[in-house]
ROVO-41302 format. One line per field, with one value per residue (C-alpha): residue in three letters; z, y, x. Coordinates in steps of 0.1 Angstrom, whole numbers. Each point is the difference from the previous one (the first is absolute). Example, Ala and Ser with C-alpha at 12.3 -4.5 7.8 and 13.67 -1.06 7.14 Angstrom:
BEGIN
resn <- c(ALA  SER)
zz <- c(78  -7)
yy <- c(-45  34)
xx <- c(123  14)
end
This chain:
BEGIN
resn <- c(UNK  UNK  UNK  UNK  UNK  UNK  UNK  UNK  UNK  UNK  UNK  UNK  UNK  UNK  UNK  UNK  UNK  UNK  UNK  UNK  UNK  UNK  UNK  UNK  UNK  UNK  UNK  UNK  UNK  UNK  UNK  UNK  UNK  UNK  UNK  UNK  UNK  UNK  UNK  UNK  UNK  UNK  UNK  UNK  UNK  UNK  UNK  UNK  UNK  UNK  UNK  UNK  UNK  UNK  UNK  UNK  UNK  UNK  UNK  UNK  UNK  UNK  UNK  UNK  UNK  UNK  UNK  UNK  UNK  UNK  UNK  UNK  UNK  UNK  UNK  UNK  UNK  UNK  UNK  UNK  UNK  UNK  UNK  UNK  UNK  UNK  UNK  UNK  UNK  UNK  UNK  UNK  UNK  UNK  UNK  UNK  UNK  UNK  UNK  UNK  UNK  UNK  UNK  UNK  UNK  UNK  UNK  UNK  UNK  UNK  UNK  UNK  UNK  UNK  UNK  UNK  UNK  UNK  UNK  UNK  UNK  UNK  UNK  UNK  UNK  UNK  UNK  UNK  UNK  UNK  UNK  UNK  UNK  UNK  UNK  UNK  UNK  UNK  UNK  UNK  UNK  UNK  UNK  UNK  UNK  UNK  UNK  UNK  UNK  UNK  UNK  UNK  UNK  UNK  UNK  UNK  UNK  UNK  UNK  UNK  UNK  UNK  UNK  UNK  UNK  UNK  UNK  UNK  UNK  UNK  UNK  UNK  UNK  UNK  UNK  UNK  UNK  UNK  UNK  UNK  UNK  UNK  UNK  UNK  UNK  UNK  UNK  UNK  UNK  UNK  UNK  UNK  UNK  UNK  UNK  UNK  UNK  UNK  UNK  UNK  UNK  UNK  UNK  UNK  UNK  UNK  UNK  UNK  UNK  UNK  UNK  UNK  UNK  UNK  UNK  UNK  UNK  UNK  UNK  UNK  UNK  UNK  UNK  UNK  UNK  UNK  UNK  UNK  UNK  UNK  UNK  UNK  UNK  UNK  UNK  UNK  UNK  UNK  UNK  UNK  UNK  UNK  UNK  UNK  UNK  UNK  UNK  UNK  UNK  UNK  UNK  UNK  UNK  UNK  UNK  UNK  UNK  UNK  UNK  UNK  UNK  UNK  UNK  UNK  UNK  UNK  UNK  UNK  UNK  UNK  UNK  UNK  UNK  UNK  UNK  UNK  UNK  UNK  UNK  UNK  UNK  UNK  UNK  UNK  UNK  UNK  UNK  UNK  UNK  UNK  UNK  UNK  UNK  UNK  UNK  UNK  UNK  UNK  UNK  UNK  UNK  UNK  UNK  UNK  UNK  UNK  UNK  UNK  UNK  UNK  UNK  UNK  UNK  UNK  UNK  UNK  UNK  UNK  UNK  UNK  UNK  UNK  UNK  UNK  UNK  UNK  UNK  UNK  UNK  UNK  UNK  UNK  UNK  UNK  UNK  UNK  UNK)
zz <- c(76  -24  -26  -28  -8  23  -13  0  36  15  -13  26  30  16  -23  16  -19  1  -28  -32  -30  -12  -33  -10  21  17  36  20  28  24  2  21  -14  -19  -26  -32  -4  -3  -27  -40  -16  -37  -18  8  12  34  5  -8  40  11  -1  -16  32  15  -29  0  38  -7  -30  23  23  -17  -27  -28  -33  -26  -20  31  5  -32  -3  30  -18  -29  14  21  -30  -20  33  0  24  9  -3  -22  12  -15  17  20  21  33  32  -2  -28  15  31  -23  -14  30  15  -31  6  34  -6  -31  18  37  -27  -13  30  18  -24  -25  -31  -25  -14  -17  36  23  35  32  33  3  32  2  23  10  7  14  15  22  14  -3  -2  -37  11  -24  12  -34  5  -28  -6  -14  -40  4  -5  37  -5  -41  10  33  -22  -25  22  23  -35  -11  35  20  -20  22  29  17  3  -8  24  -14  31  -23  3  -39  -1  -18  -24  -11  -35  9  28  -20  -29  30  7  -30  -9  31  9  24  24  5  -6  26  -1  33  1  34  12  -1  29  36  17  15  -26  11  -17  0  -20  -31  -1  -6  -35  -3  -16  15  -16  23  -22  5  42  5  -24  20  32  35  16  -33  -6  35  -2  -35  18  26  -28  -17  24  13  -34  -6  35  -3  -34  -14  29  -12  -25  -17  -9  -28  19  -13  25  -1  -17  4  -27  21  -21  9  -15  25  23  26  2  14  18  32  -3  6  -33  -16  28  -6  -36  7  23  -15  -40  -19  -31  -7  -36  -10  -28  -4  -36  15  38  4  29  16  -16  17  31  6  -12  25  31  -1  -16  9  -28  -8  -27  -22  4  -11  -30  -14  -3  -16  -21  -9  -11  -33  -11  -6  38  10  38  22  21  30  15  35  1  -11  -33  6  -31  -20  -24  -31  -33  -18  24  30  19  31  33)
yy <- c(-6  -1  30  3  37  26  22  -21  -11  36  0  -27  11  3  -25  -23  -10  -39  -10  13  -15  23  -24  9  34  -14  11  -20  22  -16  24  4  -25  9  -10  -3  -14  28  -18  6  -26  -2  -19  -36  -26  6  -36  -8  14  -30  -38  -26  -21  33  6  -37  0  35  -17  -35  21  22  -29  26  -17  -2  25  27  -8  4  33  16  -13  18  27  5  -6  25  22  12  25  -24  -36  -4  -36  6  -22  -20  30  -20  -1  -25  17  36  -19  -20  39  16  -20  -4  37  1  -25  18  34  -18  -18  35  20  -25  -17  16  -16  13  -25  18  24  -8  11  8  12  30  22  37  10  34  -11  -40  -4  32  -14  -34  -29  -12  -25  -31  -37  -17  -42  -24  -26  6  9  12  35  14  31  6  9  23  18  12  9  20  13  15  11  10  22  35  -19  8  -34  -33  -28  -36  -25  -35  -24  3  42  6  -28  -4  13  14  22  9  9  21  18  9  18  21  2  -11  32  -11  -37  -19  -32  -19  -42  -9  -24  38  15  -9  31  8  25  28  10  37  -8  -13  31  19  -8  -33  -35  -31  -33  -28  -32  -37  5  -38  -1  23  -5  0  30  23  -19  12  39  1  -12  21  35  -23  -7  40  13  -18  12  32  15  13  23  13  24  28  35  -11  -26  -32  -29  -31  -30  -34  -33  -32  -27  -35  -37  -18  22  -33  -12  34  5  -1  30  35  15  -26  14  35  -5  -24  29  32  -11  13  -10  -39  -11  -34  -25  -21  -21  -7  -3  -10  -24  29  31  -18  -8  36  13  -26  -2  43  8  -10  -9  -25  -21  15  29  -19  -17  29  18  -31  -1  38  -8  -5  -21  42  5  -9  18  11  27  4  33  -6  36  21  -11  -32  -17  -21  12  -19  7  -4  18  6  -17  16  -21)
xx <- c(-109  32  4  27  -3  6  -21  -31  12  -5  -36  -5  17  35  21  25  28  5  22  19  14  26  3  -31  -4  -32  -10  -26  -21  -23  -32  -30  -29  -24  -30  24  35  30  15  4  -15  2  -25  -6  -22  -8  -5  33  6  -17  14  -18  -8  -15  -25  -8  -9  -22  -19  -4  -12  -28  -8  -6  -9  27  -16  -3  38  13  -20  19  32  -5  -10  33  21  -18  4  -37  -15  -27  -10  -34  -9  -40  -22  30  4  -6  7  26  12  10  12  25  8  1  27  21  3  9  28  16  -3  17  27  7  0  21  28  21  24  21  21  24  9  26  -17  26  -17  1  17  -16  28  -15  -31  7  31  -2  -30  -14  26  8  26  3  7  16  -5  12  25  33  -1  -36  16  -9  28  -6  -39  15  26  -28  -23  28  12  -36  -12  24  26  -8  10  35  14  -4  18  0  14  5  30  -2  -7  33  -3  -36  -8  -36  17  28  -18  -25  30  12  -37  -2  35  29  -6  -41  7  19  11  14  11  -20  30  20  -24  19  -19  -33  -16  -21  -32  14  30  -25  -15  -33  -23  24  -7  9  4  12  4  10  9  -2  31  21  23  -20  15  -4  -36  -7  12  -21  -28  -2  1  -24  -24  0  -4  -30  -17  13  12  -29  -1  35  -10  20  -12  -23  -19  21  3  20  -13  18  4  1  13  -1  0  -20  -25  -8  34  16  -34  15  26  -9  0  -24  -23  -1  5  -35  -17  8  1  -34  13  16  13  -7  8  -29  15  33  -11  -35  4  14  -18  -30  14  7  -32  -18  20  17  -31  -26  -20  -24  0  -29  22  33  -22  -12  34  14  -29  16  30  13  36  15  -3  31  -5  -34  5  -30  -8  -10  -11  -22  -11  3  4  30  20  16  22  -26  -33  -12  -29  -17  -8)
end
């Protein structure tokens, strides 16, 4: 389940961190379930949790009398420690309360929103990228802002790391990686036009505890697409092996426009096999935010409906672990799968 302190995460087990908002200093952890919720809840109507058409199907279901029901309203505004229903304490009654419970408890445990944060995944290089593979598959169409999103989350996570390689026919020109550049310097930050690489590259040369970001390969010329892809491809088999000293391994950024129309090329491949975490834009790409989540995915459509149903207009990107938690993660929250 999804905590937002870190102290009140440790009380439930070994936290994981999942997301952070830096705007807000707010740092998401996915802990261990357990009979409460890990969250801070200030006072409110717990009801408020649940949607209307939810608490309509409940009531249909149980067929409380109005007075019974409006009882167990007021008695969750008012936030009492228990109901006092009289002689309407009946079966149907406790039934109705009993699973209005479980379904505030399971909303609480599982989702999480702060509208005023700004979540970005988070990387824990020492403990991830050593290890398990953390490396990101970025899908959108052009203007969705694909390399804005990689550049913050490169600039928040990944500043200990020795180097930072951006391959993009538009490195040297592009404000987000510019203005990357410029925050963790020209030494850690470097910057190379695609159409410029007439080479093979070798994984060695990038180094140990290295980023890679390889962006917009369908718009660069064949022979340098296909030295790029090659590095590309090996980095995301292989890199996280390549650790340094403290235990950092290599994590790599595939960007692309169109996931099924370079399906056929070896980088969308490996990108497809060895990414456990892919960025999404379901307001400006839906046709293909979906696509991706049902053909690269996997998942069923209950599964796509109810992350939709998740979203609010503020979540301008969805970002799905395919790891350990599994769960997405928005601007605005986080929701576990």
């Amino acid at each position: 389940m999804i905590a937002n302190n870190f102290q009140r995460a440790k009380e439930y087990g070994k936290p994981i961190v999942i997301a952070k908002s830096f705007d807000t200093n707010e740092t998401l952890y996915w802990v261990p379930d357990s009979t409460l919720p890990a969250v801070n809840l200030g006072g409110c109507d717990p009801l408020n949790y649940l949607e209307r058409t939810t608490l309509w199907e409940i009531k249909k279901k149980y067929r409380v009398p109005k007075k019974v029901w409006d009882k167990i309203v007021q008695c969750y505004k008012q936030n009492l420690d228990k109901f006092n229903l009289g002689k309407e304490a009946t079966l149907e009654s406790r039934l109705l309360i009993s699973e209005i419970e479980k379904k505030i408890l399971d909303k609480l445990k599982r989702e999480y929103r702060s509208p005023s944060a700004s979540f970005f995944p988070a990387y824990d290089p020492l403990s991830d990228t050593g290890r398990e593979s953390r490396n990101t598959a970025v899908i959108g169409c052009s203007g969705a802002g694909k390399t804005t999103i990689v550049c913050k989350i490169i600039a928040q996570n990944f500043h200990e790391y020795n180097r930072i390689w951006v391959f993009s026919p538009t490195a040297s020109s592009d404000p987000a990686y510019q203005a990357l550049q410029e925050e963790l310097g020209k030494t850690k930050v470097r910057l190379i036009n695609s159409n410029d690489i007439d080479a093979p590259i070798s994984l060695s040369a990038l180094g140990k505890a290295a980023v890679l970001v390889v962006d917009d390969l369908c718009s660069t010329k064949p022979n340098a697409a296909r030295w790029i892809a090659q590095v590309q491809s090996q980095a995301l088999y292989e890199g996280r092996h390549l650790t340094n000293n403290k235990g950092h391994g290599m994590c790599t950024f595939s960007i692309y426009h169109d996931f099924f129309k370079q399906g056929k090329t070896s980088s969308v491949r490996s990108a497809s096999i060895e990414s456990s975490r892919i960025i999404l834009f379901p307001h400006i790409c839906k046709r293909l935010t979906t696509k991706v989540m049902k053909q690269r995915l996997l998942m069923t459509g209950k599964q796509i409906k109810q992350i939709y149903k998740f979203l609010v207009p503020e979540d301008r990107y969805i970002c799905m672990y395919q790891h350990h938690p599994n769960c997405v993660v928005t601007p605005t929250g986080v929701k576990l799968l």
